[in-house]
C-alpha positions as CSV (number, residue, x, y, z in Angstrom):
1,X,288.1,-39.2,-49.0
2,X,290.5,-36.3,-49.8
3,X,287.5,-33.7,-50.5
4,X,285.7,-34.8,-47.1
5,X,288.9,-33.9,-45.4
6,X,289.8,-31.0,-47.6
7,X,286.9,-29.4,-46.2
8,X,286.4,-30.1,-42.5
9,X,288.5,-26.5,-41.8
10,X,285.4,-24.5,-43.2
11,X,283.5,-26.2,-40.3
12,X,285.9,-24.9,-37.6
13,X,286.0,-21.3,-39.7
14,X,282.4,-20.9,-39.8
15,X,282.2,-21.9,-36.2
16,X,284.8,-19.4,-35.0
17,X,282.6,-16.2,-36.7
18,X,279.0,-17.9,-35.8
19,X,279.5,-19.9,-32.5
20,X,275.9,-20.8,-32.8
21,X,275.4,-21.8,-36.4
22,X,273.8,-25.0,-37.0
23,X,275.7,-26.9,-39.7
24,X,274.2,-29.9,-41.9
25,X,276.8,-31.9,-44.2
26,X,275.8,-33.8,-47.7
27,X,278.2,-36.6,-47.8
28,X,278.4,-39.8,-50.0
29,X,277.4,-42.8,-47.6
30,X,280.9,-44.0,-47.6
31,X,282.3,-41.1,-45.6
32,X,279.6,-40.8,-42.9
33,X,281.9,-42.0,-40.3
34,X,284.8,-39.7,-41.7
35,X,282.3,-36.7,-40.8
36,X,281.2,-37.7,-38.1
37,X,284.8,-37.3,-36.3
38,X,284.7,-33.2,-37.4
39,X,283.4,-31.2,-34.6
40,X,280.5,-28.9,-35.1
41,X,278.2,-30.6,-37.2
42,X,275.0,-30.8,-36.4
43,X,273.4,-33.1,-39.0
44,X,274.8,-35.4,-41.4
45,X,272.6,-36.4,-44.5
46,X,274.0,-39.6,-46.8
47,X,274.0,-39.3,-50.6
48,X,274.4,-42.7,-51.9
49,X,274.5,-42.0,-55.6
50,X,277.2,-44.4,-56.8
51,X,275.2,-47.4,-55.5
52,X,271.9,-46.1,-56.8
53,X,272.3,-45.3,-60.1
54,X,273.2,-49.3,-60.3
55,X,269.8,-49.9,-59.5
56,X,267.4,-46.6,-60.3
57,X,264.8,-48.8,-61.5
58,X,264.4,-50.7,-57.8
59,X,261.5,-49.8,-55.8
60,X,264.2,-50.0,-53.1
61,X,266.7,-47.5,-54.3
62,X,263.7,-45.3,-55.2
63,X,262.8,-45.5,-51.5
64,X,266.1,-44.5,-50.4
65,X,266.4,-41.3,-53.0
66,X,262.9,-40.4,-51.1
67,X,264.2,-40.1,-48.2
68,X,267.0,-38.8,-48.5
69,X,265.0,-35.6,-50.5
70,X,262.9,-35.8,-47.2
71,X,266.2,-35.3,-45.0
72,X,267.5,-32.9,-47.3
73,X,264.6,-30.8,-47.6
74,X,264.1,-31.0,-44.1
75,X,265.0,-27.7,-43.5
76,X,265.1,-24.6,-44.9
77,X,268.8,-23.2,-44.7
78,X,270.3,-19.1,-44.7
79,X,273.3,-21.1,-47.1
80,X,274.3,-23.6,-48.9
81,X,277.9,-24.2,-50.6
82,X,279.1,-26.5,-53.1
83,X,282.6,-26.0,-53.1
84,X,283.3,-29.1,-55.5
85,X,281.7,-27.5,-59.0
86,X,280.1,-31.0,-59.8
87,X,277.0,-31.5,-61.5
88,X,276.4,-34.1,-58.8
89,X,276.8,-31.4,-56.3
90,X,275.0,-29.1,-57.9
91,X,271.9,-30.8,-58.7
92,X,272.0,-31.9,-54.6
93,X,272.0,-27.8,-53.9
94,X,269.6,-27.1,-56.3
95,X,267.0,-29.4,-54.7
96,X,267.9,-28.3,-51.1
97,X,265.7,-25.3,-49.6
98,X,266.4,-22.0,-48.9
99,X,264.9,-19.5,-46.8
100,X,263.5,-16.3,-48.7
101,X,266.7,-14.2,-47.9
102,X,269.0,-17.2,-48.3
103,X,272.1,-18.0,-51.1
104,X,273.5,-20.8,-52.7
105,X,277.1,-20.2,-53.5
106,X,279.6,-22.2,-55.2
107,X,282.5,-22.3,-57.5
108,X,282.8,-19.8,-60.5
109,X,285.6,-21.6,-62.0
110,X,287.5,-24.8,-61.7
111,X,291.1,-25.1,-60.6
112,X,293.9,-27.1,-62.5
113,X,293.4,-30.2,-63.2
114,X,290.3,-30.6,-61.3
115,X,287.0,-32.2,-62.8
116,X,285.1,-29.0,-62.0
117,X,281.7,-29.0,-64.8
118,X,280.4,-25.7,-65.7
119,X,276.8,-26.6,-65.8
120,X,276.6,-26.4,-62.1
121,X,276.5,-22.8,-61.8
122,X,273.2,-22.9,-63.0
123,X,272.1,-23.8,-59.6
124,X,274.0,-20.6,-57.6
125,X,272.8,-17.4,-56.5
126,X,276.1,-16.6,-56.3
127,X,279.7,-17.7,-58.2
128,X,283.1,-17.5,-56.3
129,X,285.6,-17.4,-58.5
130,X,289.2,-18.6,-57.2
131,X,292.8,-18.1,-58.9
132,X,293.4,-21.9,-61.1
133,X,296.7,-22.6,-58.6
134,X,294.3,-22.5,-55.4
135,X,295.2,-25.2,-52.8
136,X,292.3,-27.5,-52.1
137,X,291.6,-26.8,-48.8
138,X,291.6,-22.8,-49.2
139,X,289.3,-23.2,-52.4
140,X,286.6,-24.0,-50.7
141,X,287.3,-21.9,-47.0
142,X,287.3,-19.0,-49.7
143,X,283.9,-19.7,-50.7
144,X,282.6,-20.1,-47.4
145,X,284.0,-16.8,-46.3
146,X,282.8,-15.2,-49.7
147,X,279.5,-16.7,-48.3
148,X,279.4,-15.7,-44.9
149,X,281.4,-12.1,-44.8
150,X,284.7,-12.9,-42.9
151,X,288.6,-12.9,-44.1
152,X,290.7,-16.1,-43.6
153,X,293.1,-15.1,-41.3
154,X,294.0,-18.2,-39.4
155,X,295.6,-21.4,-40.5
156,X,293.3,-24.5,-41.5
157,X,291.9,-26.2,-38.6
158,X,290.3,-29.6,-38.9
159,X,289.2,-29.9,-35.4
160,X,288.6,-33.9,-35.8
161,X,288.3,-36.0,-32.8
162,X,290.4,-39.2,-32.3
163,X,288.0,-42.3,-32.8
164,X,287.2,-44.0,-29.7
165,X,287.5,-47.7,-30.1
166,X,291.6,-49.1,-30.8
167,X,291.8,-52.1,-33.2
168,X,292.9,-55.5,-31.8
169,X,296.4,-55.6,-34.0
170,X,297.2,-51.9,-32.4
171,X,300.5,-52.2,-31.1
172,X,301.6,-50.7,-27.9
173,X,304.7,-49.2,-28.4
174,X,305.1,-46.7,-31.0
175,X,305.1,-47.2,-34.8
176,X,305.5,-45.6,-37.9
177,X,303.0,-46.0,-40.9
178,X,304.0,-46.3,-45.1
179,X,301.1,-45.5,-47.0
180,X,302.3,-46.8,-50.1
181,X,299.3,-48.1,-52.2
182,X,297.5,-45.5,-54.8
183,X,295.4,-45.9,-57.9
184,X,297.9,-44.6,-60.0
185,X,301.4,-46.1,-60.8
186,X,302.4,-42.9,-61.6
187,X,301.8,-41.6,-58.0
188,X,304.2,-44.3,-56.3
189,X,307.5,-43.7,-54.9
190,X,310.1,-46.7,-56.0
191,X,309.5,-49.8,-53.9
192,X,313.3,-49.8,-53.1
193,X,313.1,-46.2,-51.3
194,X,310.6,-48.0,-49.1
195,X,312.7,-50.6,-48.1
196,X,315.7,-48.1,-47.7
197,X,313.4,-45.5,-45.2
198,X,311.7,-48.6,-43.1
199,X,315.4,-50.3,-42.5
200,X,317.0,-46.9,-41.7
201,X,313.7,-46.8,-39.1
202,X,314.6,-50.5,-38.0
203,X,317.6,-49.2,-36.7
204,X,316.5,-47.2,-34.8
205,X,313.5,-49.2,-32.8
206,X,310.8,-48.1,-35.0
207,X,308.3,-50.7,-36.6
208,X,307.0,-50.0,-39.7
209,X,303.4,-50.9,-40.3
210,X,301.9,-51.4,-43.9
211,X,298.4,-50.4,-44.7
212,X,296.7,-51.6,-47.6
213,X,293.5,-51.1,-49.8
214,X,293.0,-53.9,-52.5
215,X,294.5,-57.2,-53.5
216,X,297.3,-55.4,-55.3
217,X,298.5,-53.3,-52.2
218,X,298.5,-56.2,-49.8
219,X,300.6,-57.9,-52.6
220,X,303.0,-55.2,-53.0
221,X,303.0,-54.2,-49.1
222,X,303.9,-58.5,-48.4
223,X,306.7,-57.9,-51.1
224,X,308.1,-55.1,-49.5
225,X,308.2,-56.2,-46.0
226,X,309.7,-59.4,-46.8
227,X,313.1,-56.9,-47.2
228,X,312.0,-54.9,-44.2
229,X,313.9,-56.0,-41.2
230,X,311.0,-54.7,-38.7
231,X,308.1,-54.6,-40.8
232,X,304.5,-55.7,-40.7
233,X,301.9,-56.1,-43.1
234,X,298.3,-55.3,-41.3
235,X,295.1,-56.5,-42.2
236,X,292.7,-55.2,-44.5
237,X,291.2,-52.0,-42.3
238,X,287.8,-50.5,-42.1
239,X,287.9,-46.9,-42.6
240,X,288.2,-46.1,-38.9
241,X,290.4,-48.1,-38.2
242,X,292.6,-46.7,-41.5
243,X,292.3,-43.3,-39.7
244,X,292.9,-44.5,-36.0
245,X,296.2,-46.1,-37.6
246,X,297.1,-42.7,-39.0
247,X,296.1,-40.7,-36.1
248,X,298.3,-42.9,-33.6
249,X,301.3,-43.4,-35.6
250,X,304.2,-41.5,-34.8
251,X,305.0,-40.8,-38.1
252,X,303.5,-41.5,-41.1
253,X,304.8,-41.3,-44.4
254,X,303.0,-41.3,-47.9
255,X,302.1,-40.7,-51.0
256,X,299.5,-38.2,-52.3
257,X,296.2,-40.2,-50.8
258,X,293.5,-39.7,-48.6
259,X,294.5,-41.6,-45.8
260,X,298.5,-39.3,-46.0
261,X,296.1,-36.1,-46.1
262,X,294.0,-37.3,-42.6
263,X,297.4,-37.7,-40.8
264,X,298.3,-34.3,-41.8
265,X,295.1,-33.4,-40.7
266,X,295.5,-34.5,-37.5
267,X,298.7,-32.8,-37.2
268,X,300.8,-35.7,-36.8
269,X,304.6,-36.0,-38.2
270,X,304.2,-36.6,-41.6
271,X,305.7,-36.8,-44.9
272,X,304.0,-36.5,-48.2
273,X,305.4,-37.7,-51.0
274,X,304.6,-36.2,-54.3
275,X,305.6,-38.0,-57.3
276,X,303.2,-37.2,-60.2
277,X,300.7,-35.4,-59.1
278,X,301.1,-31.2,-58.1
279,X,302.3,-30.3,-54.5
280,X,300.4,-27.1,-54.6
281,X,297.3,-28.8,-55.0
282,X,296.8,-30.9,-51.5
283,X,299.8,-30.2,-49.4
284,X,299.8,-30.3,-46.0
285,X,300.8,-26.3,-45.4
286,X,298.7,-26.1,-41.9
287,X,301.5,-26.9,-39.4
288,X,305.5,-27.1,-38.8
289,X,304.6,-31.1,-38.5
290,X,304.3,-32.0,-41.9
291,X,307.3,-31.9,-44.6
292,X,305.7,-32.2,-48.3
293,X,308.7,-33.3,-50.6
294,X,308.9,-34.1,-54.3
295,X,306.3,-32.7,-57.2
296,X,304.5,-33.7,-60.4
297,X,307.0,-35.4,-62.3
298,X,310.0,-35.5,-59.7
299,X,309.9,-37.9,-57.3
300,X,312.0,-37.2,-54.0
301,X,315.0,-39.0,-53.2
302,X,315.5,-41.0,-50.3
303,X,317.8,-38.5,-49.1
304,X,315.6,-36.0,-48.9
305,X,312.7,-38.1,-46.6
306,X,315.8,-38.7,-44.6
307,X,316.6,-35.0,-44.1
308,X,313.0,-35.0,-43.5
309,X,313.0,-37.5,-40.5
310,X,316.0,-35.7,-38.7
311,X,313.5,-32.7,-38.7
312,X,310.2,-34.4,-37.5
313,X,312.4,-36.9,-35.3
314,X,315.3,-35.1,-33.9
315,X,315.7,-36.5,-30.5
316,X,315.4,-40.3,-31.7
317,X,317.9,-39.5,-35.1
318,X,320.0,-37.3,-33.2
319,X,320.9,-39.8,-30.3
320,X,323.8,-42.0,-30.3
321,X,324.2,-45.8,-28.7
322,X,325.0,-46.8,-25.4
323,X,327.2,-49.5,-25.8
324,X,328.2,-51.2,-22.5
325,X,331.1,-53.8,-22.8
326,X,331.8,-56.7,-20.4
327,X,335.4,-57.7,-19.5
């Protein structure tokens, strides 16, 4: 999810040089939706490789690799970019067509800690190569510029559209959202920093929803809202729905995951929290709005996402009760 987002800006860059370019998007299956809220792309063509290769042998899954080779091949394009360095990714631009003048550009090199593979240079016409500390997002808006013959001069712009259809559980008055759930233990801030943030929040009117993505997220998001004292645990989400939440919330707070990255992509409030994974890599460094805190291998303190919210929230932690007392 956090490479489909990571590159929606080259959309909007490419658009901004080209106004009439006609841009098609190679995207696993999962994502389609994701893509289809970036404006200014003109087809989207599902790659469903991690299902298939469970079943190669199927005369179904065959079917479904033919056509999507048939979609692919469709047309002929002036460019193609891979600006993941995969063999996966590679092997997809090596069987997509080119026109006789036309490139296929991609990654020279891999940045830290990334799972960039060699081998797919084999398939370029051309090799960008990028300093190893590159953010995310301006790896690949550097190739496409490389590409294409224009500077990056402007902030990333993800120019993604709100999705249209609000979930029954949405509430009305305004919320905040913890995304608190990753893969990695390593990557989560201390549930007791949680439940210090949300109460501080409590006080002040906000309710604090908790999102969730397997069986042992909803169990540790019904653990911490049971010392929450305005705190709800949601349902398990679809994917728009996931993104509604973070695209409505009026502040959202999280760790280093996809669904932290699409609120900052959206420009909403937000604080990223970096525990063990590199804040150079995917922070949000696009817009006044977000606040990335903490680093690989040093937490932040609770302190420090309160400084945070008196920054993002001033008018709400700046104001002081109204008490009105009755003889």
């Amino acid at each position: 999810m956090g490479d489909v987002v990571h590159n929606m800006p080259i959309v909007s860059d490419i658009l901004r040089r080209y106004p009439d370019a006609q841009i098609d998007w190679v995207v696993e299956e999962n994502y389609v939706e994701l893509v289809k809220l970036c404006r200014g792309v003109n087809r989207i063509i599902p790659f469903a490789l991690r299902r298939w290769r469970k079943s190669l042998l199927s005369a179904a899954t065959r079917a479904e690799i033919g056509a999507f080779l048939h979609a692919l091949r469709k047309q002929s394009y002036d460019v193609v970019l891979d600006t993941q360095g995969l063999l996966k990714t590679g092997i997809v631009m090596g069987l997509s067509r080119i026109v006789s003048s036309g490139k296929k550009i991609g990654l020279a090199n891999g940045t830290e800690g990334s799972g960039y593979e060699g081998i797919s240079r084999i398939f370029h016409t051309m090799s960008i190569a990028v300093d190893v500390r590159t953010h995310a997002v301006t790896r690949g808006r550097m190739v496409a510029a490389a590409a294409l013959g224009y500077t990056l001069d402007l902030p990333a712009d993800f120019n993604m559209q709100a999705p249209q259809q609000l979930p029954e559980w949405m509430p009305q008055q305004e919320y905040v959202v913890f995304f608190h759930g990753t893969a990695r233990d390593a990557k989560k801030w201390a549930p007791e920093n949680w439940i210090q943030i949300a109460n501080m929040l409590a006080q002040r009117g906000f309710p604090v929803l908790l999102a969730w993505g397997s069986d042992q997220e909803k169990q540790e998001a019904e653990q911490l809202a049971v010392h929450m004292s305005h705190a709800q645990v949601l349902p398990r989400l679809t994917m728009m729905e996931a993104v509604t939440l973070a695209q409505r919330a009026v502040l959202v707070i999280g760790v280093d995951t996809g669904l932290t990255h699409i609120a900052a992509a959206f420009n909403r409030p937000t604080i990223e929290l970096y525990c063990d994974s590199p804040c150079w890599k995917t922070q949000g460094d696009w817009s006044d709005k977000i606040i990335n805190l903490g680093d690989q291998g040093c937490p932040p303190s609770v302190g420090q996402v309160q400084a945070a919210l008196k920054i993002l929230l001033p008018a709400v932690w700046g104001m002081t009760p109204t008490i009105i007392m009755g003889a």
